[in-house]
C-alpha positions in Angstrom: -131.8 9.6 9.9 -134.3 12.3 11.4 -137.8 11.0 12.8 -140.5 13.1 11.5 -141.9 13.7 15.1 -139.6 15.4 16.5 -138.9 18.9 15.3 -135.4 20.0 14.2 -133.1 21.5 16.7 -132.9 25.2 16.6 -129.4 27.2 16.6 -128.9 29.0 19.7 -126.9 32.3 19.4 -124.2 33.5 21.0 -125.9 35.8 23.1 -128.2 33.2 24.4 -126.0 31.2 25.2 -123.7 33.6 27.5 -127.1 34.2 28.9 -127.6 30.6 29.9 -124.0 30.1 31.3 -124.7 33.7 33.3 -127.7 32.1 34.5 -126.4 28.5 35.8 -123.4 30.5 37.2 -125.8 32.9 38.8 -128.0 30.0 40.2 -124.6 28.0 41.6 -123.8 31.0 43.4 -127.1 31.1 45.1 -126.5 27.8 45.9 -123.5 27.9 47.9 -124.2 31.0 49.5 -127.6 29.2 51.0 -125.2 26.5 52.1 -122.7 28.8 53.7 -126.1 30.2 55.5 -127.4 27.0 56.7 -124.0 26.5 59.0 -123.3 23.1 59.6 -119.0 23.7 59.1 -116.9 21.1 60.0 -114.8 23.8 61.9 -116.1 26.1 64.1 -115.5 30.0 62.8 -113.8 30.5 66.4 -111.3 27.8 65.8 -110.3 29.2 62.9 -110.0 32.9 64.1 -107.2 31.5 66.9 -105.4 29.9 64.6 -104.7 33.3 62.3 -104.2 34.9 65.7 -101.5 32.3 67.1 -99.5 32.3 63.3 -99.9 36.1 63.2 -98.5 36.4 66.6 -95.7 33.9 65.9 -95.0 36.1 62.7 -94.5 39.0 64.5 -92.3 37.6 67.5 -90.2 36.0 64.9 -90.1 39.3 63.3 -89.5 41.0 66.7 -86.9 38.1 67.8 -84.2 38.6 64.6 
């Protein structure tokens, strides 16, 4: 059952739609790179940085230890 005002859907090709999923993929990146911008992390960069240098330095001493 069609209604006669609406026109028919047209076939999309392949190439358009690799464009649209480039495009929304494209766009989600934007997106999260904004939100990395913005800040607002729910721990602080500096936190994080001690914490690889404490396991990195109990890596090595272990290493050093045996």
């Amino acid at each position: 059952m069609t209604t006669p005002d609406l026109p028919e859907p047209t076939e999309r090709t392949e190439a358009e739609v690799r464009l649209n999923r480039l495009d929304r993929r494209r766009e989600k990146i934007r997106a999260e790179i904004q939100q990395n911008r913005e800040g607002g992390h729910r721990i602080p960069t500096w936190v994080l940085a001690v914490v690889l240098v404490l396991f990195v330095a109990g890596w090595a001493y272990l290493i050093l230890r045996a």
